[in-house]
Backbone as JSON, one array per atom type, in Angstrom:
{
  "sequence": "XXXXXXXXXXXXXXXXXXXXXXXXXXXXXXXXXXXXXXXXXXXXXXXXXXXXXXXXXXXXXXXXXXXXXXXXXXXXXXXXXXXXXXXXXXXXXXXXXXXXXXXXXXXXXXXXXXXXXXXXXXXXXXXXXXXXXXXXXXXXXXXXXXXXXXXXXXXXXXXXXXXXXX",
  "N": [[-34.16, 42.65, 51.12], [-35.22, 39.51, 50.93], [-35.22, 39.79, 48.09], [-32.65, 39.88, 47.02], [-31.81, 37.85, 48.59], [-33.53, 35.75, 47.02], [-31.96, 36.2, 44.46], [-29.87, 35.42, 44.55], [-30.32, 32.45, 44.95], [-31.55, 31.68, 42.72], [-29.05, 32.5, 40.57], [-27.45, 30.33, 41.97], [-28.87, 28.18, 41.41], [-28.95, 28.02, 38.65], [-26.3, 27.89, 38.01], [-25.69, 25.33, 38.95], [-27.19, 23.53, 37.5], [-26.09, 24.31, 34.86], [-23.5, 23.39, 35.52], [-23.88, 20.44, 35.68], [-24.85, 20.13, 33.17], [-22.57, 20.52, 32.0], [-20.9, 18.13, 32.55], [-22.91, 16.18, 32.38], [-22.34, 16.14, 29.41], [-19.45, 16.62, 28.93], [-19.19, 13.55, 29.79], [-20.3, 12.26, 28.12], [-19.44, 12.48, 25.32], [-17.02, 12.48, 25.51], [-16.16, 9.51, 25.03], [-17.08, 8.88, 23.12], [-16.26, 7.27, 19.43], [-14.12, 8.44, 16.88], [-14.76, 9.19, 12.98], [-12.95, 9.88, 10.38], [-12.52, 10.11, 7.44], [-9.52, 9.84, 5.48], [-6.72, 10.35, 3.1], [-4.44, 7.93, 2.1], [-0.95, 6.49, 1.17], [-1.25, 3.36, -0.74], [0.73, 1.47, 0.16], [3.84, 1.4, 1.73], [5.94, 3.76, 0.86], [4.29, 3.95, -1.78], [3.51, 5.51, -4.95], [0.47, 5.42, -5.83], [-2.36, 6.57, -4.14], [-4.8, 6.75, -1.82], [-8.43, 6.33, -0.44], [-8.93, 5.94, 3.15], [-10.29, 5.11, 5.76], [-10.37, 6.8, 8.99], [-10.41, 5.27, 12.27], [-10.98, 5.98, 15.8], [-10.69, 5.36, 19.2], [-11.45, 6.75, 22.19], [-11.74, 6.59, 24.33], [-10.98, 4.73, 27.51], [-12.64, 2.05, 27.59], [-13.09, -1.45, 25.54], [-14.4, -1.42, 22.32], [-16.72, -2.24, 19.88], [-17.15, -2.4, 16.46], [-19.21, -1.8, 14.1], [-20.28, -2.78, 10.46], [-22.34, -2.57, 7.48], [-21.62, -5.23, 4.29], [-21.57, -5.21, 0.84], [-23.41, -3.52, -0.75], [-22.61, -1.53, -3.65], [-23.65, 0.54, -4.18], [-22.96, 2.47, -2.6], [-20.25, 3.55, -0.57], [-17.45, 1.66, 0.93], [-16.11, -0.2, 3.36], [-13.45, -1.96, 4.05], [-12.24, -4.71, 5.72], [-9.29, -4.89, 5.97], [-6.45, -4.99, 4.18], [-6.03, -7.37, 3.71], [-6.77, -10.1, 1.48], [-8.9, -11.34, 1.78], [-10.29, -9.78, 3.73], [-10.78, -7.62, 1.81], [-12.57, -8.9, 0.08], [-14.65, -9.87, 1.44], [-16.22, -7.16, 1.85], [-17.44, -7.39, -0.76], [-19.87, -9.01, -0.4], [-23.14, -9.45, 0.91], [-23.92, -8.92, 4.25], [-22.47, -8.41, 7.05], [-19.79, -6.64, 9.08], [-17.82, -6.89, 11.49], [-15.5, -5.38, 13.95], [-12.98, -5.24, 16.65], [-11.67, -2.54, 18.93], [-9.41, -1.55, 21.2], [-9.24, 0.26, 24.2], [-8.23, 3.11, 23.94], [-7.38, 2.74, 20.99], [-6.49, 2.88, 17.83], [-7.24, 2.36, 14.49], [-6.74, 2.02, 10.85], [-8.75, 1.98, 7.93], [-8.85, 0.76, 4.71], [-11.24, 2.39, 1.97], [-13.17, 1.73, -0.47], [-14.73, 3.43, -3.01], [-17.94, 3.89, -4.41], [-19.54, 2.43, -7.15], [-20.4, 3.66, -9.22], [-19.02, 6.28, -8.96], [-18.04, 8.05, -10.58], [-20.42, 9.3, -11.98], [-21.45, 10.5, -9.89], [-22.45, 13.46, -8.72], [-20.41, 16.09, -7.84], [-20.55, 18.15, -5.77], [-22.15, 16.5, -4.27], [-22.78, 14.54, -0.93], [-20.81, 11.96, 0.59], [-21.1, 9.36, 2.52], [-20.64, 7.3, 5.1], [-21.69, 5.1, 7.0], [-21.65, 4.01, 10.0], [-21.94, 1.82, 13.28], [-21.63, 1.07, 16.6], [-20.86, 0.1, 19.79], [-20.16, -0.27, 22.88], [-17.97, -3.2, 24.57], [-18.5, -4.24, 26.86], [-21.1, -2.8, 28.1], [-21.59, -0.59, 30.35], [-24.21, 0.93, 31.04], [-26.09, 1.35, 28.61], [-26.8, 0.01, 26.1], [-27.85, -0.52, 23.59], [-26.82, -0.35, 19.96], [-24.63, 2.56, 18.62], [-24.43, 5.65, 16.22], [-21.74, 6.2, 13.66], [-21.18, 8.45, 11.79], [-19.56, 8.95, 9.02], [-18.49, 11.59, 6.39], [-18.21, 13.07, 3.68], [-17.88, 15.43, 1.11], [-17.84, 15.06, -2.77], [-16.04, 16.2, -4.36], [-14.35, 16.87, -2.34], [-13.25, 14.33, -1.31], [-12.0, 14.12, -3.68], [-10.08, 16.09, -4.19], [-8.67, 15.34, -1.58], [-7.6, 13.25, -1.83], [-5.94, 13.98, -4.6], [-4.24, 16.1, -3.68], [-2.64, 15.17, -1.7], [0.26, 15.13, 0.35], [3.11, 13.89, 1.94], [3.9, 13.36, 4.8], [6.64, 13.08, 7.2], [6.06, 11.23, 10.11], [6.87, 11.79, 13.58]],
  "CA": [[-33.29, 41.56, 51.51], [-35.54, 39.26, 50.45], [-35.11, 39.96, 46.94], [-31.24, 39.84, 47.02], [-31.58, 35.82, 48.61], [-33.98, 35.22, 45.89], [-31.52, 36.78, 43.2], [-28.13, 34.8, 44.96], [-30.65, 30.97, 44.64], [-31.96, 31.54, 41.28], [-27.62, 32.0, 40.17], [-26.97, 29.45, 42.1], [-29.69, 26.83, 40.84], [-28.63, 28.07, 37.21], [-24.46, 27.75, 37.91], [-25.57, 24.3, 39.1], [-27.52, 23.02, 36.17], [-25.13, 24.18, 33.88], [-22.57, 22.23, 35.88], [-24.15, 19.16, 35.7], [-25.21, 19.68, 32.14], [-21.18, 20.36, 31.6], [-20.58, 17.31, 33.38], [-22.94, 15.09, 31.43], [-22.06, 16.17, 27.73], [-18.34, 15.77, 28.9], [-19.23, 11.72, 29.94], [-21.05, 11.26, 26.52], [-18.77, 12.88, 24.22], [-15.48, 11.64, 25.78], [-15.75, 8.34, 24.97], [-17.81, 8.49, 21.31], [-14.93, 7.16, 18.79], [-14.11, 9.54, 16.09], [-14.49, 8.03, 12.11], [-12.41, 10.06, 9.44], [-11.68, 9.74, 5.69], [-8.05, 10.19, 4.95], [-5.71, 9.52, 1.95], [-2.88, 7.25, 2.66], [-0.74, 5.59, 0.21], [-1.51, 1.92, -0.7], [1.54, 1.04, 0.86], [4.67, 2.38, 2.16], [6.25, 4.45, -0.83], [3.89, 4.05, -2.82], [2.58, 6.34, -5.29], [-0.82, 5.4, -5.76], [-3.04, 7.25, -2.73], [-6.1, 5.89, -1.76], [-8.74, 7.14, 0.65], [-8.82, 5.16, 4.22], [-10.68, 5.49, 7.18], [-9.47, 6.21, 10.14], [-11.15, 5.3, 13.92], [-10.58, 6.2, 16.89], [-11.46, 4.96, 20.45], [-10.95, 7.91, 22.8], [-12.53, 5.58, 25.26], [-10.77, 3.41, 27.96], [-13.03, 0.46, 27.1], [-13.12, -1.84, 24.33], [-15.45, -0.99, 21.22], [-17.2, -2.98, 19.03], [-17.44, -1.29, 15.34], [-19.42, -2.91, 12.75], [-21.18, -2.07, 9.31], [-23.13, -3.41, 6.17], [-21.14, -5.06, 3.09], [-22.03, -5.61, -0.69], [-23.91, -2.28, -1.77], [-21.93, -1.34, -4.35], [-24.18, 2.31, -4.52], [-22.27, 3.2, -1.27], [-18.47, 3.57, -0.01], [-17.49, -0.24, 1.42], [-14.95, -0.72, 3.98], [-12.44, -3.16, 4.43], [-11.51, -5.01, 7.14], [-8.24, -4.71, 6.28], [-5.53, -4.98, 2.93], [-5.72, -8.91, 3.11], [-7.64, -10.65, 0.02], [-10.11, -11.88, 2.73], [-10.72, -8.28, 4.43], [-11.36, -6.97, -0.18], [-13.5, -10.25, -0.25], [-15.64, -9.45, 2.53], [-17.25, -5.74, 0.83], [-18.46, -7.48, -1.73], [-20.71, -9.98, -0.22], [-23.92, -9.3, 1.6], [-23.67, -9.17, 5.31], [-21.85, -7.33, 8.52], [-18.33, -6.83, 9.36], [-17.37, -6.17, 13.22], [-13.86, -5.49, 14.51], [-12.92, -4.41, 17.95], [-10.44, -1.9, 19.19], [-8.83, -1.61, 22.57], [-9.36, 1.25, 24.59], [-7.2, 4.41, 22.95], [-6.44, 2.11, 19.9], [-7.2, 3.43, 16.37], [-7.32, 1.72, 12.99], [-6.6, 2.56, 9.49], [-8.84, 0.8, 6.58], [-9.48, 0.77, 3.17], [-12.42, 2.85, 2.1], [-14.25, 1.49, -1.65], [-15.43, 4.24, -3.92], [-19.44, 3.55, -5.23], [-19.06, 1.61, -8.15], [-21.24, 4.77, -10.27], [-18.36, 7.36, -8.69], [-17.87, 9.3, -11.44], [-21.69, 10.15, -12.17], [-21.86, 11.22, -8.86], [-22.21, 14.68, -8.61], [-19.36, 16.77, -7.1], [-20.79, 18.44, -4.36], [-23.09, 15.37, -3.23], [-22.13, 14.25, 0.03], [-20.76, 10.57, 0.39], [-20.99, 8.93, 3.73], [-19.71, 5.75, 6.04], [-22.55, 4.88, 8.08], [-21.14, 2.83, 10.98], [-22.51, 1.38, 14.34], [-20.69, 1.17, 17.47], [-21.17, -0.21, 21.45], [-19.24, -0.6, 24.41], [-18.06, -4.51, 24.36], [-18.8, -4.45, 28.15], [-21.37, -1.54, 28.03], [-21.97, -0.69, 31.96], [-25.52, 1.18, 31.12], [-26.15, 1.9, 27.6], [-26.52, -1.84, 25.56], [-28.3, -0.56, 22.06], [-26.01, 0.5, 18.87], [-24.73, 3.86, 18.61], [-24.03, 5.24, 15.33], [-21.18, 7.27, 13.47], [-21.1, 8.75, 10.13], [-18.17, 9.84, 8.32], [-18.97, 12.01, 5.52], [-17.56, 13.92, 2.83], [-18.56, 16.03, -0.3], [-16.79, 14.02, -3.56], [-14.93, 17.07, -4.71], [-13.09, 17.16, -1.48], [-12.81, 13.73, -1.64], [-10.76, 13.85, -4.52], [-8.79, 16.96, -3.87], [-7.73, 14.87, -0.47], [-6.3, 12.32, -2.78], [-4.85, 14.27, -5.53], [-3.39, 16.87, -2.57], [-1.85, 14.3, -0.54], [1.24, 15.94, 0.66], [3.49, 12.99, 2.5], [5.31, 13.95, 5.95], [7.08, 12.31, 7.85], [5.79, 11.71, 11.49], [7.63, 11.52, 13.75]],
  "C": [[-33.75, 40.23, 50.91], [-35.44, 38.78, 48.76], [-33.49, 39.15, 46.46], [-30.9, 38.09, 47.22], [-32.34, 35.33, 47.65], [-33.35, 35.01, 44.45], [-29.86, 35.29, 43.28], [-29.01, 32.92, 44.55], [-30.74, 31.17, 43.36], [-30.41, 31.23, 40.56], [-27.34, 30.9, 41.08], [-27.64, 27.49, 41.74], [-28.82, 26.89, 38.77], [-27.08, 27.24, 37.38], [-24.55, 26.0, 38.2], [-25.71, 23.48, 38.09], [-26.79, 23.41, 35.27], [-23.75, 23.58, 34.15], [-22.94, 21.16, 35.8], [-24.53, 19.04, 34.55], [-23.68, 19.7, 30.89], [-20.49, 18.85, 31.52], [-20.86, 16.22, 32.26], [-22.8, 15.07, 29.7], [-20.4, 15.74, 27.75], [-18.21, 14.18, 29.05], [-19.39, 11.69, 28.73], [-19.84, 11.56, 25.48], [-17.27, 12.38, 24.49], [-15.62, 10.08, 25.55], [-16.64, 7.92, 23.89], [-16.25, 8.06, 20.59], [-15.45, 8.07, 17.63], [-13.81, 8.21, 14.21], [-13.95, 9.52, 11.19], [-11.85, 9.85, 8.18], [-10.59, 10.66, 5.33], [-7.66, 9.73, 3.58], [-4.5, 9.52, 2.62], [-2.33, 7.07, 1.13], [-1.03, 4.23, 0.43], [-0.56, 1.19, 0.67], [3.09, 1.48, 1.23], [5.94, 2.95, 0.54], [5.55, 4.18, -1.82], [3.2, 4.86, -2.85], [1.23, 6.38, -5.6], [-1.83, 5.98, -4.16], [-4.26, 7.01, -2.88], [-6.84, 6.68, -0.39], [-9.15, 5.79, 1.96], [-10.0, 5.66, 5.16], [-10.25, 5.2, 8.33], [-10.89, 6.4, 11.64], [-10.23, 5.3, 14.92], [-11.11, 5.91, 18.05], [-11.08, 5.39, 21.55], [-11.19, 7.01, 24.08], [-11.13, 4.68, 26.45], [-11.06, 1.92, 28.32], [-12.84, -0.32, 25.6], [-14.23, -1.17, 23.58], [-15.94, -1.97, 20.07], [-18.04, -1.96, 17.57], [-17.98, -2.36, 14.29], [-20.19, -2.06, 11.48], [-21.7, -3.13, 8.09], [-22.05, -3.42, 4.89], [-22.03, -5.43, 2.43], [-22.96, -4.89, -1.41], [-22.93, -1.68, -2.56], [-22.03, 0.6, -4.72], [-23.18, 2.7, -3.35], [-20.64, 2.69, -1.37], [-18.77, 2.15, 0.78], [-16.45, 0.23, 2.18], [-14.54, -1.74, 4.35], [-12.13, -3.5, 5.57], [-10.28, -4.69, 7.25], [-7.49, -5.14, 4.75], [-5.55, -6.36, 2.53], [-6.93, -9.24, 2.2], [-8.6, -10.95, 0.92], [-10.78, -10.55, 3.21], [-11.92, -7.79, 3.08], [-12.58, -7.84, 0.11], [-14.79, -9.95, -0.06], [-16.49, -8.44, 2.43], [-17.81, -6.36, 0.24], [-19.65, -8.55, -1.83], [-21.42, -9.58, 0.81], [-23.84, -9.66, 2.87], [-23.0, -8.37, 6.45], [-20.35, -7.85, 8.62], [-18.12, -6.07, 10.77], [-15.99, -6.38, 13.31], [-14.15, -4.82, 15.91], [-11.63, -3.69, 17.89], [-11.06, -1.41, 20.37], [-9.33, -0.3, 22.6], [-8.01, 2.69, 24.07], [-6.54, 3.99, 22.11], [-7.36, 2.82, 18.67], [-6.71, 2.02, 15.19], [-7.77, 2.3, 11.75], [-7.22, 1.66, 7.98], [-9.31, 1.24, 5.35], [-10.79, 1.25, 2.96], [-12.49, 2.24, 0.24], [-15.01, 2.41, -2.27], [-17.0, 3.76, -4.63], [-18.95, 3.1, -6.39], [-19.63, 2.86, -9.62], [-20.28, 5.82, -9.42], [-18.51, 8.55, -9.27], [-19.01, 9.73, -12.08], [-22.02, 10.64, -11.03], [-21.85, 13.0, -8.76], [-21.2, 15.8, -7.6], [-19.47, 17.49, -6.0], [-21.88, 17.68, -3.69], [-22.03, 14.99, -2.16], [-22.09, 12.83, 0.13], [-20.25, 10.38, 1.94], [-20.9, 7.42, 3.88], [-20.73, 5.59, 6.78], [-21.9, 3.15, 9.13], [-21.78, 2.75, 12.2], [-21.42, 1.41, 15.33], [-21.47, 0.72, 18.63], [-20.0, -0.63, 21.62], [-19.16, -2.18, 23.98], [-18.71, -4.86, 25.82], [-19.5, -2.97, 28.66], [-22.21, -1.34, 30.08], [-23.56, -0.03, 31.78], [-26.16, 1.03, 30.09], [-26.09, 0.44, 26.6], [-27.2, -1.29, 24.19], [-27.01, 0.08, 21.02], [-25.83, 1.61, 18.91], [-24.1, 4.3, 16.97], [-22.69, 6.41, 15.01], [-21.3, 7.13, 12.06], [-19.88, 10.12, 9.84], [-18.75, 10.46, 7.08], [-18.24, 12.82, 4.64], [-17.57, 14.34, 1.82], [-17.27, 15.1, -1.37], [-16.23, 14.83, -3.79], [-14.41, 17.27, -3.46], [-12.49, 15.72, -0.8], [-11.6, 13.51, -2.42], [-9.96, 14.8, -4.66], [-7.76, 16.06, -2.19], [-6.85, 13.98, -0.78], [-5.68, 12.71, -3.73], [-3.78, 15.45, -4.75], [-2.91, 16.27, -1.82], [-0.43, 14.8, -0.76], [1.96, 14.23, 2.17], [4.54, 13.21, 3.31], [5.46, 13.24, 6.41], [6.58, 12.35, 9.7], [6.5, 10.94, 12.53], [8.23, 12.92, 15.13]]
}
């Protein structure tokens, strides 16, 4: 008998800890934002296709997203399509934007300026930062990295296929 209440705590210490270790990977991971490299077009009908990044802020708080411009060895992102946003890559320094709680944004991603000696299955990455704007526990940087081998890079921009959504 003995045995049997020893056998019923042990499952029920386990079923617990793996509930609470359900519990806290669902908090953390629900509210990381997501960073993706897409191809868009430049602009609406147009044929030129370009690769973007897109974020996401799964989150119902604000987010504070920032990163390093004016390496030219690395992918740059834009703040955004205006001559000031372009400007802004190519001068030494940090770029932060915020987005709302379940807001995304679409920006301009900058090819390495040595692209085409890059080697085709090297991997080319976005290294970005991230915090809560009003972080209730958690106050240091967190980071994300977008990444993507260059040959599937440039099959995502010469395969761009344009649907309508909708």
């Amino acid at each position: 008998m003995d045995t049997l209440y020893e056998i019923a705590k042990a499952v029920g210490a386990a079923s617990g800890l793996l509930a609470i270790s359900l519990l806290l990977w669902d908090r953390y991971v629900k509210h990381v934002p997501v960073a993706v490299v897409v191809a868009r077009p430049l602009m609406a009908g147009s044929r030129q296709i370009a690769p973007f990044l897109h974020l996401k802020n799964p989150s119902d708080r604000p987010i504070l997203v920032s990163w390093n411009n004016g390496d030219y060895r690395k992918m740059r992102v834009a703040k955004g399509q205006s001559l000031e946003g372009v400007l802004q890559t190519m001068f030494d320094g940090e770029t932060t934007i915020s987005l709302d709680g379940g807001a995304e944004a679409v920006l301009p991603i900058f090819k390495p300026r040595d692209y085409d000696d890059i080697s085709s299955e090297s991997q080319i990455e976005l290294c970005l930062r991230w915090k809560f704007a009003q972080p209730r526990i958690w106050k240091v940087d967190r980071s994300i990295v977008a990444s993507i081998r260059k040959i599937d890079l440039d099959q995502l921009i010469d395969g761009y296929y344009e649907h309508d959504e909708g």
